[in-house]
SEZAGU-649977 format. One record per residue (C-alpha): residue number from 1; z, y negated, x; residue in one letter. Coordinates in Angstrom, 3 decimals, padded with zeros to 6 digits. Each point is the difference from the previous one (the first is absolute). Layout:
N
MIMI   pos          Z          Y          X   code
MIMI   NUM          Z          Y          X      A
...
//
This chain:
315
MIMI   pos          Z          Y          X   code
MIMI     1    001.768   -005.657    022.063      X
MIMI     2   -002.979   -001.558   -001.897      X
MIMI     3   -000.072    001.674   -002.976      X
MIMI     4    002.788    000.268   -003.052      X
MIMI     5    000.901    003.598   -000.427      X
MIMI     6   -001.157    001.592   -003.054      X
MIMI     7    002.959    002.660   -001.740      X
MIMI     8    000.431    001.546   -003.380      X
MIMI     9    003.207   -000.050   -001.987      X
MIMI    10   -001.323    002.898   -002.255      X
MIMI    11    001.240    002.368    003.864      X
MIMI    12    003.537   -001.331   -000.331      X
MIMI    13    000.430    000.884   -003.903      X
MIMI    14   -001.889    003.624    000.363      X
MIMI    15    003.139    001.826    000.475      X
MIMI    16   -001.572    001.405    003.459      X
MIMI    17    002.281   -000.570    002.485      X
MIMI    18   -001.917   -000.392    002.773      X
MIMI    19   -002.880   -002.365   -001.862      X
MIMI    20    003.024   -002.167   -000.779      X
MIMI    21    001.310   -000.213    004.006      X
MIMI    22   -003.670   -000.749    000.520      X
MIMI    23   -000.275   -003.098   -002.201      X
MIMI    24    003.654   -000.912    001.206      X
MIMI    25   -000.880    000.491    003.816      X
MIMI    26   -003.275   -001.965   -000.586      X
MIMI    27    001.117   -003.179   -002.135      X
MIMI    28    003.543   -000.417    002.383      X
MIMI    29   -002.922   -000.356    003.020      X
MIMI    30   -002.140   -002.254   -001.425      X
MIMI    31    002.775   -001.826   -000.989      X
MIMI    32    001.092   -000.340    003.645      X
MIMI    33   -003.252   -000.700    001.327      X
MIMI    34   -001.468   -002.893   -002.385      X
MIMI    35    001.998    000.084   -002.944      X
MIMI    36   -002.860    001.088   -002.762      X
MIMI    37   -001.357    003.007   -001.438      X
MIMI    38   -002.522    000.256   -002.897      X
MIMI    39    001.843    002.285   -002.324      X
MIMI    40   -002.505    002.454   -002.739      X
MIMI    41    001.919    001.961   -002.677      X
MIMI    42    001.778   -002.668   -001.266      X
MIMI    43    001.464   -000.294   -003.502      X
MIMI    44   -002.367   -002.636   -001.372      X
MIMI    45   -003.030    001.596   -002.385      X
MIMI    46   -003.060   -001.498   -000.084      X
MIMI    47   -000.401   -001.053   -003.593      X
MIMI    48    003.950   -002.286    000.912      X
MIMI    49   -001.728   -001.893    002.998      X
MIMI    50   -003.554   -000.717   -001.802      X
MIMI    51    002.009   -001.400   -002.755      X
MIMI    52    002.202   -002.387    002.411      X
MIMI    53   -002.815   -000.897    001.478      X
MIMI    54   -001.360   -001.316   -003.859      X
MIMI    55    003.053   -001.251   -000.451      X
MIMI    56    000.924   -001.870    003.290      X
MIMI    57   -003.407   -001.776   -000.560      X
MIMI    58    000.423   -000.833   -003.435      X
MIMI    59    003.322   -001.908    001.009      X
MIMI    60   -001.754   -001.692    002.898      X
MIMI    61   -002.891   -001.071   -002.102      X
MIMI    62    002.476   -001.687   -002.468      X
MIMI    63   -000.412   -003.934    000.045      X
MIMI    64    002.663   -001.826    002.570      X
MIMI    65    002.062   -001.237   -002.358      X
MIMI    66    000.448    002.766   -002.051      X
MIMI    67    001.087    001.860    003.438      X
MIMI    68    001.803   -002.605    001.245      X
MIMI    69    002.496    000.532   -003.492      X
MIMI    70    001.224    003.097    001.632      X
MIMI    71    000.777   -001.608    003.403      X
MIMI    72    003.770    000.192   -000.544      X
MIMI    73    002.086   -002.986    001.997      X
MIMI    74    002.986    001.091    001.821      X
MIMI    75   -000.543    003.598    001.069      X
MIMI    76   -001.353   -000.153    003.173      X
MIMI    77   -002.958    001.612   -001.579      X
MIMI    78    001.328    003.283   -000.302      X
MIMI    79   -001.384    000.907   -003.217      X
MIMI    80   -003.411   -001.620   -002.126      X
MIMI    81   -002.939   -002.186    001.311      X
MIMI    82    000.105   -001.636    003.356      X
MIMI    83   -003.166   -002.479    000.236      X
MIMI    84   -002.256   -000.501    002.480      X
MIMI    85    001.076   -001.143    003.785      X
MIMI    86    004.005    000.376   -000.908      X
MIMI    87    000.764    002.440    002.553      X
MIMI    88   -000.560   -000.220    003.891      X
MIMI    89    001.152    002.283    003.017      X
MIMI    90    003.186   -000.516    001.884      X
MIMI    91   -000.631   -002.324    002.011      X
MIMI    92   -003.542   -001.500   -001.319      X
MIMI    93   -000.226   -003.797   -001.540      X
MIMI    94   -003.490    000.948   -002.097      X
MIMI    95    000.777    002.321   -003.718      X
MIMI    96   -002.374    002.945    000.170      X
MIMI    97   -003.251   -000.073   -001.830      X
MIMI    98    001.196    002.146   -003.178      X
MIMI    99    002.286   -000.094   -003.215      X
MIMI   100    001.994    003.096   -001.179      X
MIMI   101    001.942    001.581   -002.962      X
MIMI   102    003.574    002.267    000.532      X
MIMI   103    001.001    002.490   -001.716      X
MIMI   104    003.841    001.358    000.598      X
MIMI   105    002.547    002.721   -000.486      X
MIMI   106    000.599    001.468   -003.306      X
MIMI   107    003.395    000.230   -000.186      X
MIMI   108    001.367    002.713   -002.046      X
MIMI   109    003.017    001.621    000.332      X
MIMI   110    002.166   -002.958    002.319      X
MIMI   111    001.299   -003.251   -001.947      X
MIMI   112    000.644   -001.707    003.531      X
MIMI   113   -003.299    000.261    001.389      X
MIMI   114   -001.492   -000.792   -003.452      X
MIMI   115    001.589   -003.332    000.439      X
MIMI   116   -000.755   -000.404    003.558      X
MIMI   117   -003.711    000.562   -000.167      X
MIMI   118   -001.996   -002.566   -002.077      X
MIMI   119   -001.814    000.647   -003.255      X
MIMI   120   -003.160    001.335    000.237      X
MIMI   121   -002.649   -002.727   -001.537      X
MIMI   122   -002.216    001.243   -002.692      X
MIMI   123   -003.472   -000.777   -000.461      X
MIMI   124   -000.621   -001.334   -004.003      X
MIMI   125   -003.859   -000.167    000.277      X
MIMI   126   -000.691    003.183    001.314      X
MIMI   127    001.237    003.121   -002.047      X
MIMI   128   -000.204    003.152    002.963      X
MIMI   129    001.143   -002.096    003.016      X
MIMI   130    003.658    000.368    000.104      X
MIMI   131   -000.005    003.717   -000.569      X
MIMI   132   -002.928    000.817    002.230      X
MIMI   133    002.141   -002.310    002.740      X
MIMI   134    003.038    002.204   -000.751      X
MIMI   135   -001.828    003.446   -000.102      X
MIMI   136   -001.629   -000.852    003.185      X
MIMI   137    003.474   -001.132    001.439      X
MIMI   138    001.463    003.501   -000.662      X
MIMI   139   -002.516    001.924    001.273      X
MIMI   140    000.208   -001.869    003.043      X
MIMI   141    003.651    000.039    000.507      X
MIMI   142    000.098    003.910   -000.538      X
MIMI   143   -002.778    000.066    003.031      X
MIMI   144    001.984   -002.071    002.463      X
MIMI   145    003.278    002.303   -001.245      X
MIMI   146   -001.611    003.231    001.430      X
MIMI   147   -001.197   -002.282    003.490      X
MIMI   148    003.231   -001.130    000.104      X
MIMI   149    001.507    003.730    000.041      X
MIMI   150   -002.810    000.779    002.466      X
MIMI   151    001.447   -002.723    002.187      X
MIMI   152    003.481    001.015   -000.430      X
MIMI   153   -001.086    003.466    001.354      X
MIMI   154   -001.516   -001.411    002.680      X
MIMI   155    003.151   -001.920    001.118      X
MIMI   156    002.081    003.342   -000.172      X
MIMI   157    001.860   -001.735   -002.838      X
MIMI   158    000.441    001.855   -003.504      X
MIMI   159   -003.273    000.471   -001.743      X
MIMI   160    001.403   -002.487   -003.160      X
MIMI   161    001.540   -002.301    002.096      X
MIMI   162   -001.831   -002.845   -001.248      X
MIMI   163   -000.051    000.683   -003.672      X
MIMI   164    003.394   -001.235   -001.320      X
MIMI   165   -001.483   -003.381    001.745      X
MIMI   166   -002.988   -000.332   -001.580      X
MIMI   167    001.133    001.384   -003.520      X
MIMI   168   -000.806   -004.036   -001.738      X
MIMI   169   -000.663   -001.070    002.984      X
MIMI   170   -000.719   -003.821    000.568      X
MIMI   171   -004.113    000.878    000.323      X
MIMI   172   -002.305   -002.275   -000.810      X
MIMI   173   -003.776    001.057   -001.276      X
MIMI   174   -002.479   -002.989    000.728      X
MIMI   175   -003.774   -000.076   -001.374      X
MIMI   176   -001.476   -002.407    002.659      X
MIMI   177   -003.154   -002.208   -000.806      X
MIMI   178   -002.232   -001.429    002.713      X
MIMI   179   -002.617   -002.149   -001.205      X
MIMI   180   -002.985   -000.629    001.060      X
MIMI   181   -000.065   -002.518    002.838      X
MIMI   182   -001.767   -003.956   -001.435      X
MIMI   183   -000.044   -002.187    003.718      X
MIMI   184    000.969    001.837    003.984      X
MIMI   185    003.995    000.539    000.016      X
MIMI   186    001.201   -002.424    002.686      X
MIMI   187    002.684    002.246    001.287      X
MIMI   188    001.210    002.495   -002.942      X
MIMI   189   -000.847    002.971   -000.415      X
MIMI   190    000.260    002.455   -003.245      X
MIMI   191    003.113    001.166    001.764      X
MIMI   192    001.343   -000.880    002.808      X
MIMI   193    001.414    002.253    002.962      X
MIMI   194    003.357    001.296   -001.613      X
MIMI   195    002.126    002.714    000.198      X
MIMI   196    001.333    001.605   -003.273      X
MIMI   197    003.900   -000.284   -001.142      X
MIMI   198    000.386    003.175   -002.125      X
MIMI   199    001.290    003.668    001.001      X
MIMI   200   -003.939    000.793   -000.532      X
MIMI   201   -003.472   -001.088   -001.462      X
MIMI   202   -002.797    001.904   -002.197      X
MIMI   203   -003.045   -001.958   -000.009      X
MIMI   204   -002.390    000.401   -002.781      X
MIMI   205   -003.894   -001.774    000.596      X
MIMI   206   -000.301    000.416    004.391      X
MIMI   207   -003.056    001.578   -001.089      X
MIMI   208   -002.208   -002.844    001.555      X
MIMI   209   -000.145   -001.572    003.337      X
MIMI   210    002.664   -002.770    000.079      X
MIMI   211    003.444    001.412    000.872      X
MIMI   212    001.077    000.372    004.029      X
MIMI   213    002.929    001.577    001.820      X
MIMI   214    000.688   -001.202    003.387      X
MIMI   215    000.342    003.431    001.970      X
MIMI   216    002.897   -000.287    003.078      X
MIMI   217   -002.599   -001.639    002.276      X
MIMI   218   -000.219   -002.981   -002.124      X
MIMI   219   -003.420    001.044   -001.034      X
MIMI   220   -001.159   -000.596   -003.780      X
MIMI   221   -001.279    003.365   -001.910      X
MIMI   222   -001.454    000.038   -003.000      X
MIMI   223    001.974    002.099   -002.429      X
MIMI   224   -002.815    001.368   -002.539      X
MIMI   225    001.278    002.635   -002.302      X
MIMI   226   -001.885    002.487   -001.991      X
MIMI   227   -000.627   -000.074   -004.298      X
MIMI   228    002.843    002.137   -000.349      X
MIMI   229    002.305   -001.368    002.698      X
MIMI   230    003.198   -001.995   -000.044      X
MIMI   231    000.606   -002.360    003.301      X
MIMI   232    003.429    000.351    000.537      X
MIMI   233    001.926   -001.718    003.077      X
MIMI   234    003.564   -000.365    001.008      X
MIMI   235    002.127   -003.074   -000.670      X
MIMI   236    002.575   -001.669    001.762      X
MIMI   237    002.857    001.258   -001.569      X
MIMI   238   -000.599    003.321    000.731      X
MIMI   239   -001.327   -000.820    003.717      X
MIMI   240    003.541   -001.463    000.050      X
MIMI   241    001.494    002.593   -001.354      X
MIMI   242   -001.522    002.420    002.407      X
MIMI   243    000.391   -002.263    003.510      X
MIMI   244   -003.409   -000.658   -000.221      X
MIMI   245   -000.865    003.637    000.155      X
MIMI   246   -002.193   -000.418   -002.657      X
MIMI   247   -002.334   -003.261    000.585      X
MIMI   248   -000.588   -003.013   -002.617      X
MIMI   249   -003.042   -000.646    000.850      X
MIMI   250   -001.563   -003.366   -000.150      X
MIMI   251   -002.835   -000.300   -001.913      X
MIMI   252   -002.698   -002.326   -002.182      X
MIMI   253   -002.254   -000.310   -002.528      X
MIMI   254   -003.124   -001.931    001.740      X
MIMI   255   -002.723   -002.396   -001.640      X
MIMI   256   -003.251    002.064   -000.601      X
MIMI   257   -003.080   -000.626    001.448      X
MIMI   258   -001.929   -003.178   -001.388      X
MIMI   259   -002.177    001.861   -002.235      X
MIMI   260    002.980    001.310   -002.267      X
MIMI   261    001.589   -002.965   -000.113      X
MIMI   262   -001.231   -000.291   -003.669      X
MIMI   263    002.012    003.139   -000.892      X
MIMI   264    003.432    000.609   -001.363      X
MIMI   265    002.208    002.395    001.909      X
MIMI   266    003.071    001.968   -001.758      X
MIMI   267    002.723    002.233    001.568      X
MIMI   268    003.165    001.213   -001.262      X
MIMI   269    003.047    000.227    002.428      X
MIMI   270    003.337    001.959   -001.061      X
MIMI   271    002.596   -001.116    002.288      X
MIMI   272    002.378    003.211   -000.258      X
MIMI   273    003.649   -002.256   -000.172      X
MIMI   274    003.696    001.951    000.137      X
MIMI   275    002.754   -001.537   -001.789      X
MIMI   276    001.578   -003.141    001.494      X
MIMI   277    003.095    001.752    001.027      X
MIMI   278   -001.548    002.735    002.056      X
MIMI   279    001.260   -000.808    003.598      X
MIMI   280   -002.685   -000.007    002.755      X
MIMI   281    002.199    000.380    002.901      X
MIMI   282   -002.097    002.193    002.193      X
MIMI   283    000.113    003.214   -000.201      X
MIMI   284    002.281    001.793    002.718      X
MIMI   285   -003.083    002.936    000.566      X
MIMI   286   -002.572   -002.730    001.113      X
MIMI   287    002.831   -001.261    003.109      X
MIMI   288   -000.522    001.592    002.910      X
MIMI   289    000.605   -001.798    003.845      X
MIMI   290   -003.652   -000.194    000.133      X
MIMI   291    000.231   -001.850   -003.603      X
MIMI   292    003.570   -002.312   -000.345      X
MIMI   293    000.267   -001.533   -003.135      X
MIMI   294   -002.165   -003.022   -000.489      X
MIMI   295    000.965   -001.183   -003.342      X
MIMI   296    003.373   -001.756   -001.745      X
MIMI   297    001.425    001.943   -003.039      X
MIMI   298   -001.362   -001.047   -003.441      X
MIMI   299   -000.779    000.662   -003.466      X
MIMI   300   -003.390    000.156   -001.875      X
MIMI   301    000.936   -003.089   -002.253      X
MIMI   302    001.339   -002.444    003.196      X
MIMI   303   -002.854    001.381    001.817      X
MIMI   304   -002.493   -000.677   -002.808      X
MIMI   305    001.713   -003.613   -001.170      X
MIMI   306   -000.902   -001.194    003.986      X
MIMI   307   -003.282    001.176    000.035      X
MIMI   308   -001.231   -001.431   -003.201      X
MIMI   309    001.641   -003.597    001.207      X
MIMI   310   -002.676    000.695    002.528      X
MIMI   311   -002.573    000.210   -001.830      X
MIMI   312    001.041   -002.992   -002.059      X
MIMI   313    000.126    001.884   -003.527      X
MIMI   314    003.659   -001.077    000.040      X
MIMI   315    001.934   -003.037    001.301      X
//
């Protein structure tokens, strides 16, 4: 398997039956072979994701310090600016070669959760940011609601089995900047070998060479997608979840070619979160004496709280 599988949600939603076993026959495969699929007829417009794009840049072209006032101690991260070489992968000494911004739920209808999550940070100096941020969120999280229900088909559970999970979920939408590269990285990279946390992940911006997936053979592919594609990949929650039915895959974001050094690169992960309390045990359809269980019994929150220790975004 050396390419990502290309499907297109617009088949599930068409109301024709057999379109919709077609896109849920197709993504539950590529999910157990590598773990990605480049997904078309999402619910992002054009106009939304040319004016993230402005407004992602505008923020990263702000001076450091004014940035820097929205880097908010004591969070683990979770929500404004994270500067530049903060973050590295489990397991990796050296921060990767980019700084960030997070976006988070927008709690509406659930006091406790409102409580639980932290404030979203808003951005003084630029007027369209925060709502273009939270449009963009929505959109998103509707997507990964109908791949989710795909999924759930897929694992002969109830079509909605997911949603009650998600509904203000703990997801997390993060506008990454790479900048351009000044001297040769000793050892990091713009982001090192990782595997993601989350339930899922819609990537916005793998529309230039730069992102791999390491296919089953330990082989790196390049995962390229198309103008009007998402990248979206399984995390490890939901390979958990599933007995590692469906695959986290490991994958990177490598340094380009000396030539484009000079040049800024900008993607825009949503890592698809379920409320903290959702257990994770595995699910009893994905055990079979071929497959024992291979993972403890957990929530989303105990499982998330390790992970990000980790990482060291929290102590």
């Amino acid at each position: 398997m050396n390419i990502i599988p290309s499907v297109n949600l617009k088949d599930f939603t068409s109301g024709d039956a057999e379109k919709k076993q077609q896109f849920v026959d197709a993504i539950g495969k590529a999910y157990e072979d590598i773990g990605f699929v480049a997904l078309k007829g999402h619910f992002l417009d054009d106009a939304l994701v040319e004016n993230l794009y402005g407004e992602v840049k505008n923020f990263f072209n702000l001076p450091i310090e004014t940035k820097r006032k929205y880097e908010i101690p004591g969070i683990g991260g979770q929500r404004g600016y994270v500067s530049f070489g903060k973050e590295s992968a489990k397991g990796k000494k050296e921060g990767d070669l980019k700084e960030f911004w997070h976006f988070g739920q927008y709690v509406e209808d659930n006091d406790e959760l409102k409580a639980e999550y932290p404030e979203n940070v808003t951005v003084n100096e630029l007027a369209e940011f925060n709502e273009v941020g939270k449009e963009t969120y929505r959109m998103l999280e509707k997507t990964a609601k109908y791949v989710l229900r795909a999924l759930a088909l897929h694992l002969n559970l109830e079509e909605t089995y997911f949603d009650d999970y998600i509904h203000n979920g703990n997801s997390i939408l993060r506008p990454i900047h790479y900048p351009p590269i000044q001297e040769e990285p000793k050892e990091a990279v713009r982001a090192a070998a990782h595997g993601d946390i989350n339930l899922i992940t819609l990537l916005m911006g793998a529309q230039g060479r730069g992102l791999q997936v390491q296919n089953h053979k330990g082989e790196w592919i390049d995962a390229i997608a198309e103008a009007d594609e998402l990248m979206i990949n399984v995390g490890d929650m939901l390979s958990r979840h599933t007995n590692n039915k469906l695959k986290s895959t490991i994958h990177r974001v490598v340094n380009p070619p000396k030539e484009l050094w000079g040049t800024s690169r900008y993607s825009i992960p949503f890592f698809m979160h379920p409320i903290s309390a959702m257990k994770l045990d595995v699910l009893e359809g994905c055990i079979d004496e071929n497959n024992p269980k291979k993972f403890e019994d957990i929530t989303a929150g105990e499982f998330l709280n390790e992970r990000l220790i980790e990482l060291g975004l929290k102590k």
